[in-house]
N, C-alpha and C positions, 0 to 999 in steps of 0.2 A: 504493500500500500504506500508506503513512504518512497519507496523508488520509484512509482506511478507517482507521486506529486513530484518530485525531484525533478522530474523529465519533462515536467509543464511549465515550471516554478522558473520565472524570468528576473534576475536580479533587478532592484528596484529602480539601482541608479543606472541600469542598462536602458529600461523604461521611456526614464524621463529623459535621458539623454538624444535618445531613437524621435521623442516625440518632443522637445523643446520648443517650445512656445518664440524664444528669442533665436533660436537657429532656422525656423519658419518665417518667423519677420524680415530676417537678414536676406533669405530664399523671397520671400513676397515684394522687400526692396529692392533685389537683383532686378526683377523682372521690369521695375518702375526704370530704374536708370538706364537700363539695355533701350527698353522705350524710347527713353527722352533723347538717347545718344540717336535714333536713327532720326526722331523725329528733327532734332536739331539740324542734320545734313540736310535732310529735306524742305524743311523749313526756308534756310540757307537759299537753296537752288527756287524758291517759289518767290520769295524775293525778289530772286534776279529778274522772276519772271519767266521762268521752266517751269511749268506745270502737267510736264508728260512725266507720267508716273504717279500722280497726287494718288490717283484714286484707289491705286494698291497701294497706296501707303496707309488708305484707311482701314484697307484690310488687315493689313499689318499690326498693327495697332491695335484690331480689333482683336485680333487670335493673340496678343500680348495682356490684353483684360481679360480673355477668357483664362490662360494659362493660369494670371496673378488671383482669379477669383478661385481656382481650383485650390492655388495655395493658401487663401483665406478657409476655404472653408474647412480646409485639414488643420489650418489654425483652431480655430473655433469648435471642431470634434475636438480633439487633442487638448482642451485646453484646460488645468487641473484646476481643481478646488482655489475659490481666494484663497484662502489659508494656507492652503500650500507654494501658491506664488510667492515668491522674493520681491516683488513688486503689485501695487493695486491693479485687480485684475480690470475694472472700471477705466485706470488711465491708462492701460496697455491696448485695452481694445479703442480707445480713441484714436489712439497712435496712430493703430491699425487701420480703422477708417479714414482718416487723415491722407496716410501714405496710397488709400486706395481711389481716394477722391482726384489725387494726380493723375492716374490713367483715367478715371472720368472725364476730365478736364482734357488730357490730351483729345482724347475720343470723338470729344464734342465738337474740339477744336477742326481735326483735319474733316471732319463730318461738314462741318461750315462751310470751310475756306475750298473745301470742292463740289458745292453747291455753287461757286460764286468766285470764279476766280480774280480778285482785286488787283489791280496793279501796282505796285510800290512805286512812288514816283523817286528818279536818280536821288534826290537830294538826301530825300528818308532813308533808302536802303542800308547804307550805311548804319544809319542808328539803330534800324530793326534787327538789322543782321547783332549788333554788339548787342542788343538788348538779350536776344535770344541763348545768346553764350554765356552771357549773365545768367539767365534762367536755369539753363541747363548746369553749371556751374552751382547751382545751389543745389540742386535735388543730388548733385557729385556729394555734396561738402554733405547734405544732409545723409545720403550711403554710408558716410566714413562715422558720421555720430551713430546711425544704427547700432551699423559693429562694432563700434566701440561698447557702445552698454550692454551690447554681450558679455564683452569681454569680461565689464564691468560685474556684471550678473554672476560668470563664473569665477570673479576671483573673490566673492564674498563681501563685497561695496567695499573695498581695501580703499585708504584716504585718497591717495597717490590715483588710485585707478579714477576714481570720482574727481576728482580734479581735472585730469584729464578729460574725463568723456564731457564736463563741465566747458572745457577749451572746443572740443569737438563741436558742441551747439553755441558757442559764441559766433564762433565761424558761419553758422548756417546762418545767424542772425545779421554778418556783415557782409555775405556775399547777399542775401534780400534784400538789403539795402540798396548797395550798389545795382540790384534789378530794378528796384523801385526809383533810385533816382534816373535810369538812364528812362526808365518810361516817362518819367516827366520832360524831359528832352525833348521824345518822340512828340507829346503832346502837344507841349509847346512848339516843336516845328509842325506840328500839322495844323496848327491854328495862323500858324505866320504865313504860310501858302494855302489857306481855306480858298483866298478867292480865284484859285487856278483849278482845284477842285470842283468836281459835280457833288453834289451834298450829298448821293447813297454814298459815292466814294470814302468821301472823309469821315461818313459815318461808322465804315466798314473800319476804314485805316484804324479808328479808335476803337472798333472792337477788337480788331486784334491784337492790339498793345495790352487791355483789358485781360483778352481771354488767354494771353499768353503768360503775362505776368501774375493770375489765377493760381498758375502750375507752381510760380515760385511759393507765394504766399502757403498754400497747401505744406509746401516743405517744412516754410516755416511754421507751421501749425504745429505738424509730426516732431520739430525739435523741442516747442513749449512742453508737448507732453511728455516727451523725453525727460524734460529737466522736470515737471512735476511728480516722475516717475522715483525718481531719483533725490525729492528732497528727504532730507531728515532732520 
């Protein structure tokens, strides 16, 4: 009888290890930055005003939310008791949604912008192109806070470690920045050339600043919870 349990009986910390809630995240953010890197190329080139290709790009993107929803929901089975969490299972799952609201957001975006393809006029390009590197750049810096409060997570909140991952979401907070100022750039150039503009145009132009800079903001969300994750 006890050799029949024996032979079922899976050590605990094999378990949780197999099934880690923060090694899933890390897995669910992968999939957001892979995302945003292709989306970013793309982007780039629709700018210029190459629009051959947009439309699989939606596809693309589409089957990158699907993938990242499968790794949510194996989050979410998998996910132990609060009590047994090292962290509030409440602001883990915000994270969670947070990080998942970025491929929303991309999703919607190239859903839009190949509905309607806008033209960048010469002057903007430039700004839109740096805005978006910007963006892309934050949901980076926000990847590397992820893993870090793994890190953080397996080494037991050690002071040193929390410090760091502390540094890791300051970062995410100053690359937002730097996205959010260069959107007011754009703004303001697309208000100083309004009257060369046809009004859907400039409408658009501003939604895209708008819908891009979304993606940043979300990042910054996923770091707030982070660091609420993490006070003590």
């Amino acid at each position: 009888m006890n050799k029949t349990h024996d032979h079922f009986r899976v050590p605990l910390s094999d378990t949780y290890r197999r099934k880690s809630p923060f090694d899933l995240l890390v897995e669910h953010m992968g999939k957001i930055r892979e995302c945003i890197d292709l989306l970013t190329g793309e982007m780039i080139q629709y700018y210029k005003g190459d629009y051959k290709g947009f439309s699989e790009l939606a596809r693309k993107v589409s089957a990158f939310e699907h993938e990242a929803d499968i790794i949510k929901g194996n989050i979410r089975n998998h996910l132990p008791h609060s009590l047994l969490m090292p962290v509030d299972k409440g602001k883990f799952l915000w994270a969670l949604r947070e990080q998942d609201a970025i491929l929303d957001h991309a999703e919607n975006l190239v859903q839009m912008l190949d509905m309607r393809h806008t033209k960048i006029p010469k002057e903007l390009q430039g700004l839109f192109i740096e805005h978006m590197m910007l963006v892309a750049q934050t949901v980076k810096t926000m990847e590397d806070a992820v893993e870090n409060i793994k890190d953080l997570v397996e080494s037991g909140f050690i002071k040193k470690e929390r410090e760091e991952t502390k540094g890791f979401i300051h970062k995410v907070h100053e690359a937002e920045y730097k996205a959010d100022k260069k959107k007011y750039d754009m703004t303001k150039k697309i208000y100083q050339i309004e009257k060369k503009l046809m009004p859907m145009d400039e409408y658009h132009l501003l939604k895209i600043a708008d819908w891009v800079d979304d993606i940043a903001d979300h990042a910054e969300n996923v770091a707030d919870w982070l660091r609420s994750m993490i006070a003590r």
